[in-house]
N, C-alpha and C positions, 0 to 999 in steps of 0.2 A: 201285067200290072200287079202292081204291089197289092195284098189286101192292107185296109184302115190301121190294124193291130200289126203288124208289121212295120208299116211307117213311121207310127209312134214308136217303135221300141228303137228306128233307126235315128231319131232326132233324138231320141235322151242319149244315143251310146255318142252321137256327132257332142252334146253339151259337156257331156264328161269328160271327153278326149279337151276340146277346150280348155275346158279350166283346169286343167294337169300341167298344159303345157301353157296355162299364164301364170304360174306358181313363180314367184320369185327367187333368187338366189339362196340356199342354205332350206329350203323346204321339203328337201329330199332329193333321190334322186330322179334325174329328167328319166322320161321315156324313154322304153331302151334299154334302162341298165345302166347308163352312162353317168359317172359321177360331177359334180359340178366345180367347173374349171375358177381358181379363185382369183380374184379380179386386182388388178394393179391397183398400185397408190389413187391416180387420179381416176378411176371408175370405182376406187370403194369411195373415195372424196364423195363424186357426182350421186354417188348411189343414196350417201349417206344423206346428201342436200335433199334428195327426196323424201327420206324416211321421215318419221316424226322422231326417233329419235337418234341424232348426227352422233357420229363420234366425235369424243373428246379428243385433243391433243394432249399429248402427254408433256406436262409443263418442266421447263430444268431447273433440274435439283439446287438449292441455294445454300451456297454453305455458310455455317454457321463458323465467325469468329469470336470465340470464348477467349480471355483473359483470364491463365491464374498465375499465384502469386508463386518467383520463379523460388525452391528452392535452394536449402544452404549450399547444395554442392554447383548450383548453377551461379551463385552470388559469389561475386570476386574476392578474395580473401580482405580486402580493405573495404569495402562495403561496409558499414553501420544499418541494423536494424532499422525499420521502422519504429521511431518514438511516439507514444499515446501522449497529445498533450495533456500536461495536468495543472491547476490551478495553480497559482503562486501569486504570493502580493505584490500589487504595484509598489517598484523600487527598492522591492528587499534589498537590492545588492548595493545599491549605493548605502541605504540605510546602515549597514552592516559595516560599510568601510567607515561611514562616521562614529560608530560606536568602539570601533579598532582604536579609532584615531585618538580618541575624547578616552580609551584604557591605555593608551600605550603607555605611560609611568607606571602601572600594577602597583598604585598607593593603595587601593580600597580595601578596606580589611579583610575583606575575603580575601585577597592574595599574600595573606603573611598569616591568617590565622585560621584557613579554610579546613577541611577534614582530611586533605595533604598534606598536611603543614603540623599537625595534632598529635602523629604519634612520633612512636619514639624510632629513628632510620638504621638506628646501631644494634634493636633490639634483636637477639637471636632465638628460633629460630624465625623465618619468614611468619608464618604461620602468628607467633606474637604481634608482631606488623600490622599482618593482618586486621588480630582483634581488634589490635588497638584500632584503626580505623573505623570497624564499625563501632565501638562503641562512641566515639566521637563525632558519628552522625548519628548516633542513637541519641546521643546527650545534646546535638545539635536544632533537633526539630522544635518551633516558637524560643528560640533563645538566641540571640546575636555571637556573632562569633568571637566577642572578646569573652562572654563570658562563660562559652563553651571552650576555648582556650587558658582558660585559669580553670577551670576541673580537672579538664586533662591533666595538668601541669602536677595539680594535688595529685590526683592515681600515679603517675604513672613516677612519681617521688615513692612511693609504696612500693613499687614494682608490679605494673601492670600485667598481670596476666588471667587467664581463666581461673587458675588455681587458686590466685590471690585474693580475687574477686568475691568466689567461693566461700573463703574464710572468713571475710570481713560481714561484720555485722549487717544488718539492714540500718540500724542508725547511725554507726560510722559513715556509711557510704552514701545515707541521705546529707551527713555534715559537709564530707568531700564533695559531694556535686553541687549543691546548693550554691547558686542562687538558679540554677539554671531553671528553665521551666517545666511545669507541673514535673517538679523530681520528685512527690512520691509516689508517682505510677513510673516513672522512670527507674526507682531503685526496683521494683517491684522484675518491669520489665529487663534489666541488667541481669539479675541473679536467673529470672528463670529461661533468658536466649545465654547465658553461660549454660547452666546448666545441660541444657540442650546440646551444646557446642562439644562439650567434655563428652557426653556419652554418643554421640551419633555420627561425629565428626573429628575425633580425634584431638580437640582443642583450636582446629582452626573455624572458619569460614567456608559455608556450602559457595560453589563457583556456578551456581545457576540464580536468577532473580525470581527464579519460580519457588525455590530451595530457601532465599535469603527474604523473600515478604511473608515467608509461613513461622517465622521467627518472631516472638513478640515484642512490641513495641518497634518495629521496621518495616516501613513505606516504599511503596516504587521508585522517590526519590534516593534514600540513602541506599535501595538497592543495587540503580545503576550506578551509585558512584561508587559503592561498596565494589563492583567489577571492576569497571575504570580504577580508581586508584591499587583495590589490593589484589587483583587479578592482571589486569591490563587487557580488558576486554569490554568494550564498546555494545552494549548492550540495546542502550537507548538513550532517550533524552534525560536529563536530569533537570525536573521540575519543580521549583519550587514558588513560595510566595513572588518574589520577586520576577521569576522569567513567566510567571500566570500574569502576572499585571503588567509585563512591557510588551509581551507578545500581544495580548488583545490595543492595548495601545496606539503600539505599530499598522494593528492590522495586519498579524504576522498569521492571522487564523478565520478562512473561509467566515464564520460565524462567530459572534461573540462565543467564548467559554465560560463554564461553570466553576470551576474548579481545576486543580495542577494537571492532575490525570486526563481529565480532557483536553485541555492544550496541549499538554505531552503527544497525545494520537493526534492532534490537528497540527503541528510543527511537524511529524514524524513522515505525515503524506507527500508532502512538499522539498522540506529542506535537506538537501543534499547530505548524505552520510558520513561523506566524510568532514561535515561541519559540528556534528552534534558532540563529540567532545570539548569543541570549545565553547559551545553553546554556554554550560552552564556558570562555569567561572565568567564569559564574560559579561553577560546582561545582568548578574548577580554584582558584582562590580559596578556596572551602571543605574542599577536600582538604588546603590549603597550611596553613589556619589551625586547624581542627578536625576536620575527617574524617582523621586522619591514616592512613597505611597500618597502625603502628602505634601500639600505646596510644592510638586515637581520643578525643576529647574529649569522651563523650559527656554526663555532668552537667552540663556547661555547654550546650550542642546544644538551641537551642528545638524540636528534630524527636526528645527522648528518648522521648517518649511516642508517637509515632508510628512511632518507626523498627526495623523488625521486626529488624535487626542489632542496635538496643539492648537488644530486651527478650530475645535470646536471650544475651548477654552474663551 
């Protein structure tokens, strides 16, 4: 027979063997020495329903369909860009054709007496040409163009040129411009953009409007046309009284305008480039003959039914 102390020391070594070999999977190794054999799909499944915590499934990958925009070399040679719409006035384009239509005789004085029409075509060289143009929108700004065409007419009997210009007194050349408006800051400003012209430029015309508004007595208006006509370069719009009062009018500009310079940059967001040379000659023309500043003509106006100034009249 066993003694008491020996018994017990045989029931704790029987508990320990026990619970070695109820150790679960992955707890070491079994008894023995022998390493733990790993268990198929459906017995880790089964194993795992037991555990508190199952394995996850590994869920499939989703892919992502992103859109971009196909480059030029992927875009077919006749493809057109993507256009940003932009604002533009209901029925400028009809509007436009009736204004064509209501100028097509080019009776308005503007078209026989404009700052095209002012200098002298035979004068040599170009450069004289030149002058002469801008001074005939110099002499042009608050004076109607018959009676900016009778100054010219005096100078350029004298022989217009910088040199000429030059020589002539300050009160001669107030008698020769006269009646035009405010001429004696006009005489003022003649002698000293000659002036200017002679020493910086050789007797002509600066061919930038950045060059030709730093001249004195010369506006953004007689700038661009200073291009257009003595350069032949499209600068911008050419603004003046008459296209500031039919463009708001029309409703040819997002927002009423203040002033030429502002209608100039609200005409310029919209209306197609290759319109703005005739822009100016032509609403200047329809200012002279029906749009008038006042008592406009509108009953007669092929634009009464469109022109949002008509129907608030």
């Amino acid at each position: 027979m066993c003694s008491p102390l020996e018994s017990g020391m045989n029931a704790l070594s029987m508990r320990m063997v026990t619970r070695s070999r109820s150790r679960g999977p992955g707890a070491g190794p079994r008894a023995g020495g022998e390493d733990p054999v790993p268990l198929g799909r459906r017995e880790a499944a089964a194993e795992g329903r037991k555990s508190h915590h199952p394995i996850k499934r590994q869920q499939k990958a989703q892919r992502l369909h992103v859109a971009y925009e196909s480059s030029d070399s992927e875009k077919g040679e006749g493809t057109e860009p993507l256009k940003v719409p932009i604002w533009e006035p209901q029925d400028w384009q009809q509007q436009l054709v009736n204004i064509r239509t209501m100028r097509s005789k080019k009776d308005a004085p503007v078209d026989q007496l404009g700052a095209e029409h002012c200098y002298d075509p035979c004068a040599p060289p170009k450069q004289v040409r030149r002058y002469q143009v801008l001074l005939s929108l110099m002499l042009s700004s608050q004076t109607k163009d018959q009676v900016t065409a009778g100054a010219m007419q005096r100078l350029r009997a004298r022989g217009l040129t910088v040199d000429s210009i030059l020589q002539t007194d300050d009160s001669t050349l107030g008698e020769l411009i006269y009646p035009v408006g405010f001429w004696r800051n006009k005489v003022k400003y003649i002698k000293q953009t000659s002036a200017i012209l002679q020493q910086r430029y050789g007797g002509d015309i600066p061919a930038s409007v950045a060059e030709l508004v730093a001249l004195p007595g010369v506006g953004p208006k007689m700038a661009h046309l200073a291009m257009a006509v003595g350069w032949g370069i499209v600068s911008g719009i050419a603004v003046d009284t008459h296209v500031h009062r039919i463009a708001n009018r029309l409703g040819w500009t997002k927002k009423a305008t203040k002033s030429p310079e502002e209608t100039r940059g609200a005409l310029e967001e919209w209306l197609p480039r290759e319109l703005w040379s005739e822009i100016n000659g032509l609403l200047v023309g329809f200012g002279q003959q029906t749009c008038l500043p006042l008592h406009p003509r509108c009953p007669t106006c092929l634009n009464y039914a469109l022109c949002p100034a008509a129907q608030g009249l």
